[in-house]
C-alpha positions in Angstrom: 41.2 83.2 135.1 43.5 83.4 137.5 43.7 86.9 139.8 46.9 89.1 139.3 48.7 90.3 142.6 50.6 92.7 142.4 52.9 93.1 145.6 56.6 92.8 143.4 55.2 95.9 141.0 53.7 97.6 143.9 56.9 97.0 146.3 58.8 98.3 143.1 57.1 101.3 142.7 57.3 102.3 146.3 60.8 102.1 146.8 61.7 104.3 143.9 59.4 106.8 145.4 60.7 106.5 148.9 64.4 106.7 147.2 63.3 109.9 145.7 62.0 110.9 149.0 65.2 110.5 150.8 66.3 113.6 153.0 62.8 115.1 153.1 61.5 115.9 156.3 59.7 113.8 159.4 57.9 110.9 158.0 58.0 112.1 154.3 60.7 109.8 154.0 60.0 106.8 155.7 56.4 106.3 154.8 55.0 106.0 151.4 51.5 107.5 151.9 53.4 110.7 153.2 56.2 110.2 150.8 54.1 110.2 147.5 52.8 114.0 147.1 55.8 115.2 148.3 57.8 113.7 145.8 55.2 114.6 143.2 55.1 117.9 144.9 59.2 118.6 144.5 59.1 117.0 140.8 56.7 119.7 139.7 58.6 122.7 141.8 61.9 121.0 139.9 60.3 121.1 136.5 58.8 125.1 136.5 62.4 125.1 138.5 64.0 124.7 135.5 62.6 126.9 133.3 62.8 130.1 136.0 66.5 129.3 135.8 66.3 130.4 132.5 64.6 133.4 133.2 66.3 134.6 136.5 70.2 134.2 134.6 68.8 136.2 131.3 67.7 139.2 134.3 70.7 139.0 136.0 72.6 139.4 132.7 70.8 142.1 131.7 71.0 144.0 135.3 75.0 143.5 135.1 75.3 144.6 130.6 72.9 147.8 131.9 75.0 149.1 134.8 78.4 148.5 132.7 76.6 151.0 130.0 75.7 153.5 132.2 79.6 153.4 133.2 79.7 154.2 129.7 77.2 156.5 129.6 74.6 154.3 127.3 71.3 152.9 129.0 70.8 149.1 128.2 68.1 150.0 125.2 70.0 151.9 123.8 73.1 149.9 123.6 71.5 146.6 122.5 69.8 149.3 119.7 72.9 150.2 118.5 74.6 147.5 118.8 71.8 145.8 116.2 72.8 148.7 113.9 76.1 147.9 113.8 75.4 144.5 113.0 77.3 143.2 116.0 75.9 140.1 116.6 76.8 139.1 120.5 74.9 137.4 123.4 73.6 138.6 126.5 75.5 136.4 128.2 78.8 137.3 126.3 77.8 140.8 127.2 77.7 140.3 130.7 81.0 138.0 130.6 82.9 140.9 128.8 81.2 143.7 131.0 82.7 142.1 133.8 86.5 140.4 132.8 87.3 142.3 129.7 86.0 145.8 130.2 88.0 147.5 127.6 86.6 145.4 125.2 83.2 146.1 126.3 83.6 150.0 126.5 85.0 149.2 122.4 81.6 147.8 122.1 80.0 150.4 123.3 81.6 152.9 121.3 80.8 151.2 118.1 77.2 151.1 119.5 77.1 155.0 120.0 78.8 155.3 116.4 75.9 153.3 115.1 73.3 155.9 117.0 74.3 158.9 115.6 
């Protein structure tokens, strides 16, 4: 049987990884040995990356809906509370959107919410 060699697939695979690599820092993007973890490195940080986005934009929305309440004289809990009472169906995002652009609406919003308390 005759043996395999496998420079092409090899060659390949380490200019994709060196392509990946490109920008990083000293030799981490010339040579592959140095090039490999810290692509594997940066695809892991992107990936757990990606779902702290998530995370970090729902806090931030939060942070902005609670200090436009207290303006209002509601505390986040309780305007999301009454809100649900009212059976107002909106997103924290939207919240934070409105709290910001459109804050006549959002002081409505609230009202209904304290209506829906009492």
């Amino acid at each position: 049987m005759a043996r395999v060699k496998k420079g092409l697939n090899a060659h390949k695979r380490h200019k994709k990884i060196l392509k990946m690599a490109k920008g990083f820092y000293g030799s981490k993007h010339t040579i592959f040995k140095a090039a490999n973890p810290a692509v594997m490195r940066s695809l892991r940080s992107a990936y757990i990356g990606r779902k702290l986005k998530k995370r970090q934009f729902r806090q931030m929305w939060i942070a902005r809906i609670n200090a436009a309440a207290r303006m209002n004289d509601l505390s986040y809990s309780r305007l999301i509370d009454g809100l649900n009472k009212a059976g107002i169906e909106i997103n924290r995002k939207m919240l934070s959107e409105m709290a910001i652009y459109d804050a006549a609406g959002f002081t409505a919003l609230c009202e209904k919410a304290k209506a829906a308390l009492k």
